[in-house]
C-alpha positions in Angstrom: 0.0 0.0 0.0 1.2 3.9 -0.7 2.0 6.1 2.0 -1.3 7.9 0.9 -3.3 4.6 1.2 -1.7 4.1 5.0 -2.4 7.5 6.1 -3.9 10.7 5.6 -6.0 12.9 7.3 -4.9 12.1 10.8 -1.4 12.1 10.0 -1.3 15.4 8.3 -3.6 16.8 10.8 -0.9 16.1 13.7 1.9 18.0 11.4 -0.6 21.0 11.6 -0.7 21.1 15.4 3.3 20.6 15.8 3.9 23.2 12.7 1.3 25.8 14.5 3.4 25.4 17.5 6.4 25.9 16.1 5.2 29.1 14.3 4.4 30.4 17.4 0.3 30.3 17.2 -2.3 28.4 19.5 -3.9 25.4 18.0 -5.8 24.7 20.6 -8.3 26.7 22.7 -7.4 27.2 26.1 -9.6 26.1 29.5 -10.0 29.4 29.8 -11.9 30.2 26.6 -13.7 27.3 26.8 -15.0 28.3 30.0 -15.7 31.7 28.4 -17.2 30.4 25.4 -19.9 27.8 27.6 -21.2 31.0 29.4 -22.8 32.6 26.7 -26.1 31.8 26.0 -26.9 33.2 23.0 -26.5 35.8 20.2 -25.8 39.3 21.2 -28.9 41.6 21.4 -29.5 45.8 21.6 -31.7 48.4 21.4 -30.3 51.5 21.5 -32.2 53.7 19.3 -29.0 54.5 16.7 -29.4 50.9 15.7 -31.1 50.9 12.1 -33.3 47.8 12.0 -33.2 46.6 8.4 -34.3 43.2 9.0 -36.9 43.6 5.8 -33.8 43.7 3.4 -33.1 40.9 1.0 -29.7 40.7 2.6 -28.1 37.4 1.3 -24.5 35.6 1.8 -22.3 34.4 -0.4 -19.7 32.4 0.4 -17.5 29.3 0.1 -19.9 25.6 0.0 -18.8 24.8 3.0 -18.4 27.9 5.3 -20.6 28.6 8.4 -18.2 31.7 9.6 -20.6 34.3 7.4 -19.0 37.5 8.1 -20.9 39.7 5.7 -24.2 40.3 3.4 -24.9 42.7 1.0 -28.4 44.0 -0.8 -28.7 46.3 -3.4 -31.1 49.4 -3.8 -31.4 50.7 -6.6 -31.7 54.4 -6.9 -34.6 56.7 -9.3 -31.3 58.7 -10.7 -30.1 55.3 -11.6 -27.5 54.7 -9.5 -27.7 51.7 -7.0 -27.1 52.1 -3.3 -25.1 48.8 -1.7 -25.4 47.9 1.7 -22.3 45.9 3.3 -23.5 44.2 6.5 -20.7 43.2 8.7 -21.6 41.0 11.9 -20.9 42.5 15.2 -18.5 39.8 16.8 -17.7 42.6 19.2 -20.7 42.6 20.8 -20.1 39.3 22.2 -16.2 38.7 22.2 -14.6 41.7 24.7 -11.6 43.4 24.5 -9.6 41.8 27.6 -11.6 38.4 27.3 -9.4 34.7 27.7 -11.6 34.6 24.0 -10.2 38.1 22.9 -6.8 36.7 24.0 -6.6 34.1 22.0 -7.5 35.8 18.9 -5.3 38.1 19.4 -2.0 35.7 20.0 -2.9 33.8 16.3 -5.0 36.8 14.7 -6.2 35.0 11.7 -8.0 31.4 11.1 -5.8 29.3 9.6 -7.1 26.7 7.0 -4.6 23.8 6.2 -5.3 21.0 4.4 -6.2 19.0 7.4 -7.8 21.2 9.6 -9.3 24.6 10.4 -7.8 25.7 13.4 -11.0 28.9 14.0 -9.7 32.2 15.6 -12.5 31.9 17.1 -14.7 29.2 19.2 -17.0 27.6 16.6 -20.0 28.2 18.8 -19.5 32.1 18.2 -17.8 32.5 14.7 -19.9 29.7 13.1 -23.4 30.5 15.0 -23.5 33.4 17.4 -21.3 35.8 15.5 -21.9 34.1 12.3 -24.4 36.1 10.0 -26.8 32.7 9.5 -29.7 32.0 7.3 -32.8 33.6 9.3 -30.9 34.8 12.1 -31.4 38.3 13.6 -28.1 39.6 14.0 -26.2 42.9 15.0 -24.2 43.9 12.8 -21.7 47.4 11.0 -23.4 48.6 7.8 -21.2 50.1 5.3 -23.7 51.6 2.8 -21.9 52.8 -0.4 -24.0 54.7 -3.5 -22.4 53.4 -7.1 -23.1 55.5 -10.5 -23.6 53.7 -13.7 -20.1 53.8 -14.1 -18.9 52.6 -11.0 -17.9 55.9 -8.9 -18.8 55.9 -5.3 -20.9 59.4 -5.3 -21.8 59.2 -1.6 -21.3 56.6 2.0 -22.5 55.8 5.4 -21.5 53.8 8.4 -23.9 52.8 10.8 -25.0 50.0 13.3 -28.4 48.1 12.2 -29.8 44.8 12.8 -30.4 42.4 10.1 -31.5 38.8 9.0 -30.0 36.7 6.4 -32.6 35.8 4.1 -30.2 33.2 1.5 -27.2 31.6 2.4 -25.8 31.2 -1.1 -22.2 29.1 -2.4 -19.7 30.6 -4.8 -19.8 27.9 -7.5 -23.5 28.0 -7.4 -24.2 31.6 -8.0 -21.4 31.9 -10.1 -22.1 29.1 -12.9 -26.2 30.7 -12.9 -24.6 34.2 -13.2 -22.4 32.4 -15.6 -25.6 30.8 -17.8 -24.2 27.5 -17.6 -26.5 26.1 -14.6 -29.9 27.1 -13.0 -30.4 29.5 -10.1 -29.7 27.9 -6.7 -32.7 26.5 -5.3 -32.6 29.4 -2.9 -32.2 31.9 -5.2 -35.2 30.8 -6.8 -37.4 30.2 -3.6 -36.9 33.5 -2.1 -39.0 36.5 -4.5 -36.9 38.8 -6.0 -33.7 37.3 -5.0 -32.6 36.6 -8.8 -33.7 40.2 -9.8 -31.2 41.3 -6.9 -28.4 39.0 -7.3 -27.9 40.3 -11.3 -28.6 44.1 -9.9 -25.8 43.4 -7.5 -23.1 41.5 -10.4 -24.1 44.5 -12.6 -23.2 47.1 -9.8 -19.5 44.7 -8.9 -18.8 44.9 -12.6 -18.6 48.5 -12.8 -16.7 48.6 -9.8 -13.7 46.4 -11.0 -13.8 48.5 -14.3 -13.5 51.5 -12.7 -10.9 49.6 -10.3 -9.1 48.6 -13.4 -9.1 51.8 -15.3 -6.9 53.0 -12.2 -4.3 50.4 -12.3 -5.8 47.6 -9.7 -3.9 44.4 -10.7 -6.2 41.7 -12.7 -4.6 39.1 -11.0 -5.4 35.1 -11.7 -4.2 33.2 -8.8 -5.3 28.9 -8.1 -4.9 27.6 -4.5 -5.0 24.0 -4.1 -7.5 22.2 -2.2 -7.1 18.7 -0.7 -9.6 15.8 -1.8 -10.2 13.2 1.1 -12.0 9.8 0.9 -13.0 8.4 4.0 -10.3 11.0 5.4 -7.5 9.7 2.6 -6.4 11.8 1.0 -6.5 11.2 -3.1 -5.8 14.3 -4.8 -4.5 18.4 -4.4 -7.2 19.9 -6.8 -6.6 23.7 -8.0 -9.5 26.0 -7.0 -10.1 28.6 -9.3 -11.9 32.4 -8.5 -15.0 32.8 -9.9 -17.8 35.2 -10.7 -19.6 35.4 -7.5 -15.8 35.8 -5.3 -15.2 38.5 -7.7 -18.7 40.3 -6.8 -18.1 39.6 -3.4 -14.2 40.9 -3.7 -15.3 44.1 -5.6 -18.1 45.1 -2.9 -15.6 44.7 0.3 -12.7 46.4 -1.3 -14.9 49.3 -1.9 -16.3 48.9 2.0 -12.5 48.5 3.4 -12.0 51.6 1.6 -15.2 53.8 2.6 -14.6 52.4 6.3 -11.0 53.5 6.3 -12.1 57.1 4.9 -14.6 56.9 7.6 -12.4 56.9 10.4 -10.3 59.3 8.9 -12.6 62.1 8.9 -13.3 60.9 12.0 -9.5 61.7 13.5 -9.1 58.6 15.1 -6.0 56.3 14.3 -6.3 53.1 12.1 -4.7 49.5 10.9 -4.3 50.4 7.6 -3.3 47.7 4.8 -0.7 48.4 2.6 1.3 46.8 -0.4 4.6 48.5 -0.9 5.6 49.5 -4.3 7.7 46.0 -5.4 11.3 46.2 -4.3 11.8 43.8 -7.4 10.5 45.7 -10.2 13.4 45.4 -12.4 12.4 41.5 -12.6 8.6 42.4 -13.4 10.0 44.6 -16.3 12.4 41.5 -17.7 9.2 39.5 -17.5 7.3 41.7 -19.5 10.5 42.0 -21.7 10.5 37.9 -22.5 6.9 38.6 -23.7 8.1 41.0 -26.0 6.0 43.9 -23.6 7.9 47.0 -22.4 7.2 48.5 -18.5 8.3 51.2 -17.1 11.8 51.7 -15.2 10.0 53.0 -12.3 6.7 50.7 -10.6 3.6 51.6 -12.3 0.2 49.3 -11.4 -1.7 50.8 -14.6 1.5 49.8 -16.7 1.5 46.6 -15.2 -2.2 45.6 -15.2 -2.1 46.8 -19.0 0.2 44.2 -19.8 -1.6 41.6 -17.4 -4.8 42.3 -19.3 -2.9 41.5 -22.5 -1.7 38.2 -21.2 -5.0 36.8 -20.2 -6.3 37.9 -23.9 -3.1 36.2 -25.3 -2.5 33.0 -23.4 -5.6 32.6 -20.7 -4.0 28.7 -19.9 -1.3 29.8 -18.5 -1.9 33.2 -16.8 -2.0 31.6 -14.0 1.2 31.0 -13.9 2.1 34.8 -15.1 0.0 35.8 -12.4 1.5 33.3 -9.8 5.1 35.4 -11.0 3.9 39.0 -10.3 2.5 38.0 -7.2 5.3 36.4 -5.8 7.5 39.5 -7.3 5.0 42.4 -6.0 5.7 40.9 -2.2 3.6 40.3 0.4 0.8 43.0 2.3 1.1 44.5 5.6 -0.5 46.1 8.3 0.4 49.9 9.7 -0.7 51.9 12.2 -2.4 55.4 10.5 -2.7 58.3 12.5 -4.7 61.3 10.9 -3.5 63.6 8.3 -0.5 61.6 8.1 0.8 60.4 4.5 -0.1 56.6 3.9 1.7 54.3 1.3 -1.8 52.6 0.1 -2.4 49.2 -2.1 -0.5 49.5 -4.8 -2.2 46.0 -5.9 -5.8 47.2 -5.3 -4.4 51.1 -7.1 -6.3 52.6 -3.8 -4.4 54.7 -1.3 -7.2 54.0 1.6 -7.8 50.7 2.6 -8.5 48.5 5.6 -9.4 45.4 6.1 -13.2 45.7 8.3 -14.9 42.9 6.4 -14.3 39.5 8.4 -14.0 39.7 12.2 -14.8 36.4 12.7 -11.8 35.2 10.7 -9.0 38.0 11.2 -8.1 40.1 14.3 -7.5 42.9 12.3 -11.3 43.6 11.4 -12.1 43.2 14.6 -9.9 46.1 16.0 -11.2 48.1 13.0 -14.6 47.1 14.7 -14.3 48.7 17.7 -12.5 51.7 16.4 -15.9 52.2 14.3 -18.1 51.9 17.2 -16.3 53.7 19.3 -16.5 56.8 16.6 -20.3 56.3 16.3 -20.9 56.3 19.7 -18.6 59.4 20.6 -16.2 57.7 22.6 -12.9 57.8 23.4 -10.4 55.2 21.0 -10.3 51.8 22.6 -6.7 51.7 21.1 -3.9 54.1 22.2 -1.4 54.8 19.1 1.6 52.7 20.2 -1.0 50.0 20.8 -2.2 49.8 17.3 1.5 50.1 16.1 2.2 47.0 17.6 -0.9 45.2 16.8 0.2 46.3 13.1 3.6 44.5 13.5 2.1 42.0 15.5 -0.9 41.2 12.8 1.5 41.3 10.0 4.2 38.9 11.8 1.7 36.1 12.4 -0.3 36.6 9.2 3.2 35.5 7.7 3.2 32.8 10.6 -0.3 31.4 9.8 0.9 31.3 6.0 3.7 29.6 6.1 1.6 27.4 8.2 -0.5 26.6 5.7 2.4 26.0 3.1 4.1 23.4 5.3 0.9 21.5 5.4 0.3 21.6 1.9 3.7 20.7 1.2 3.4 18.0 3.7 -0.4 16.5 1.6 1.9 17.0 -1.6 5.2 14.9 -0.5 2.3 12.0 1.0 0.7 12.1 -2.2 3.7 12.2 -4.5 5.6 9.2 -1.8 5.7 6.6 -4.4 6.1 8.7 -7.5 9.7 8.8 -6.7 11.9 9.3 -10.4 8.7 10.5 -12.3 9.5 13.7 -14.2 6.8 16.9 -14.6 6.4 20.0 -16.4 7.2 22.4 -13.8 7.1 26.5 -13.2 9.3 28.6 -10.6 7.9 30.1 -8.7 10.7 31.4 -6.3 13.9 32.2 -6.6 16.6 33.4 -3.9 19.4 32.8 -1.7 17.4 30.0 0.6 16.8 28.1 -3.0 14.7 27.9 -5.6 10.8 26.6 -6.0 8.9 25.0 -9.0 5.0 23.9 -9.1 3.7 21.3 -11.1 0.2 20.9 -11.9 -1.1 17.3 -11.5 -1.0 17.4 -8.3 -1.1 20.9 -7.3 1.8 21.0 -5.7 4.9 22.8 -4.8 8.6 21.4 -4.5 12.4 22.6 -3.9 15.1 22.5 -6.9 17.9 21.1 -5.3 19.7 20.0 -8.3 20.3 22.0 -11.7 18.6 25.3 -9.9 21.1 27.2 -11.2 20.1 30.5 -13.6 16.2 29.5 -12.4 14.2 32.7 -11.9 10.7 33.1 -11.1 8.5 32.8 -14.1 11.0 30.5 -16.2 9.4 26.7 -17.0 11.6 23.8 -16.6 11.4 19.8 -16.7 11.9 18.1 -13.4 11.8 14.7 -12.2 10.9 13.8 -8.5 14.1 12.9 -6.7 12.6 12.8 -2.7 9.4 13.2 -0.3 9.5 13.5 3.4 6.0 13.9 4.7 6.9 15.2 8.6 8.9 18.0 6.9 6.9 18.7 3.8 9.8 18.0 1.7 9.2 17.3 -2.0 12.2 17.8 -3.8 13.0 17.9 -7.7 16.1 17.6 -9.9 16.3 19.7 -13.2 16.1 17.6 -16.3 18.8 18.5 -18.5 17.7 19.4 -22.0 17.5 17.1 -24.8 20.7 16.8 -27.0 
């Protein structure tokens, strides 16, 4: 039998625990939290006479087939003028998870969810980010409404934050939404039991639509990216499958990019501090331009995202197989995000991926720390009170955020790795078609496709740079370490 026939799920899902340790985050919840979490009865209620109560709204959620944290739902209105006004509704985890609380605690020490390819290890207890706090179908919930108006071509002309209470009338799945947006399957069963729900689905793609054009048309990267998502039966695992973004993610993305922003600008005007999220202009520009160069495309000497989604947009229309892979390049190239403390009036380096110079991340407090703080900053300014987070505070939770972020990633990479080198065991000497995907002084990286997969060069690596394709053959696997190693194949003479 294979190594992936003898083991699997179990196997990798120890790896997780020891690799989450080692990376310095909590995979387990502590007595205390437990304790905590067992005390509260039920979801958070409140009356206070700012609350909005828009419970009659066809508020709907769209989200991965499997999820039950539900951070957000949106509804569209549309306007007489013709403009359409989008509401953003963002649960309220703050109303039950205190700042100072063993729960608060612990979501602050790991400040994301981490999802491996054995296990979801929650930032928060289920019982509150998958019920409580979770924005379910038919629940009444508290929550933060970012409400945005949209002109026909996708400029916000006016915005609102405000607390409200609202009920999730559809929990709806990417793939199915997408493919009936798509024309190539039949509304959700949902979509077509609730009235009206179809009518407001389309006004809502229509509205996202214009905002990525108008996103676009400023230089916000139109990035293609596949993550890889592990196929068990009867908790063996069989396969790494690729997991493509869709219609309905990209609806989804367009409407909380343009929230992040409107709550950022909110707080802002405001005058308090923020957690800000940033992406650098790309310390290795120089390698984006000879990438562009091999394509027989010209760039800019100096980083320019409208440059650089121009020739992105001529790559998908030239070779849509394998942008992907050209996509995979920039991404790797552009660097990773972070998070900084903003005080007011100060200058801020913005997204140079998203082409927006505001931006926050407010959307998922159920799944990232980071929203959560924004949270309370926002109530906080609606309520007229004093900051809940001094400014050398929020400077370290910035470095702190972004340091485990980068922790909870390479988390998830290990554990990927380690499903790759259990799958790929007895493929030892096979060769693949491989792309590099990193390229430095701690060694270079190549994916293959079949199985998603990622492995080391440690043989013929030299002259590799990111973006270059190459023939490798498998040369070893260790599963604890989530080792898969390749050897180049020397061209054909």
């Amino acid at each position: 039998m294979s190594h992936a026939g003898a083991a699997g799920r179990n196997e990798l899902r120890a790896i997780a625990h020891r690799v989450m340790r080692e990376r310095g985050l909590l995979p387990d919840f502590s007595a205390a939290v437990r304790r905590e979490t067992d005390a509260i009865a039920g979801a958070a209620t409140e009356s206070a006479a700012e609350i909005r109560d828009l419970r009659d709204l066809l508020w709907a959620s769209i989200d991965n087939d499997d999820s039950r944290d539900l951070d957000q739902l949106t509804v569209a209105v549309p306007r007489p003028d013709g403009a359409v006004t989008i509401l953003v509704a963002v649960a309220d985890v703050d109303a039950l998870v205190g700042d100072g609380s063993a729960i608060d605690a612990h979501a602050r020490t790991n400040t994301t969810s981490v999802y491996t390819a054995a296990e979801i290890f929650p930032m928060l207890p289920e019982k509150l980010s998958t019920d409580l706090t979770s924005l379910g179908e038919d629940e009444p919930r508290l929550a933060i409404v970012i409400e945005m108006t949209i002109d026909a071509e996708g400029r916000l002309t006016q915005s609102e934050v405000y607390r409200a209470r609202v009920v999730n009338r559809a929990k709806l799945a990417y793939n199915g939404v997408a493919a009936w947006l798509d024309g190539t399957a039949q509304a959700p069963a949902r979509v077509s039991a609730v009235p009206g729900l179809d009518a407001q689905l389309r006004l809502q793609d229509r509205v996202a639509q214009a905002l990525k054009r108008r996103r676009h048309d400023h230089g916000a990267l139109d990035l293609e990216t596949t993550e890889a998502r592990a196929v068990y039966e009867d908790d063996l695992l069989t396969d790494l499958q690729p997991v493509e973004k869709n219609r309905a993610q990209v609806l989804i993305e367009d409407f909380m990019i343009a929230a992040n922003g409107v709550t950022a600008r909110f707080l802002e005007r405001q005058g308090i501090a923020s957690l800000r999220r940033v992406l650098r202009s790309p310390k290795r520009w120089e390698r984006i331009v000879a990438l562009a160069e091999e394509f027989g495309e010209s760039l800019p000497p100096a980083p320019s995202a409208v440059a650089l989604n121009a020739f992105l947009q001529k790559r998908r229309d030239a070779d849509p197989e394998r942008f992907p892979d050209t996509s995979l390049t920039v991404v790797k190239l552009l660097g990773r995000g972070e998070y900084v403390a903003e005080r007011p009036g100060a200058p801020v380096e913005g997204h140079f991926g998203l082409a927006v110079s505001d931006y926050t991340h407010s959307t998922a407090p159920n799944r990232r720390y980071p929203d959560l703080v924004t949270q309370r900053l926002i109530k906080a300014a609606l309520a007229g009170d004093r900051t809940p987070y001094a400014d050398d505070e929020l400077a370290a939770l910035a470095a702190h955020c972004t340091a485990q972020e980068d922790a909870a990633a390479k988390v998830e990479r290990q554990v990927r790795k380690s499903a790759a080198a259990l799958l790929l065991a007895s493929r030892i000497g096979e060769q693949f078609d491989a792309f590099v995907t990193g390229a430095s002084d701690k060694g270079t990286w190549v994916r293959i496709a079949h199985p998603a997969a990622e492995g080391k060069v440690v043989r013929g690596f030299e002259g590799l740079d990111v973006g270059d394709r190459v023939r490798v053959e498998l040369v070893h696997t260790d599963v604890p370490r989530g080792f898969v190693d390749f050897a180049k194949v020397p061209p054909r003479r």
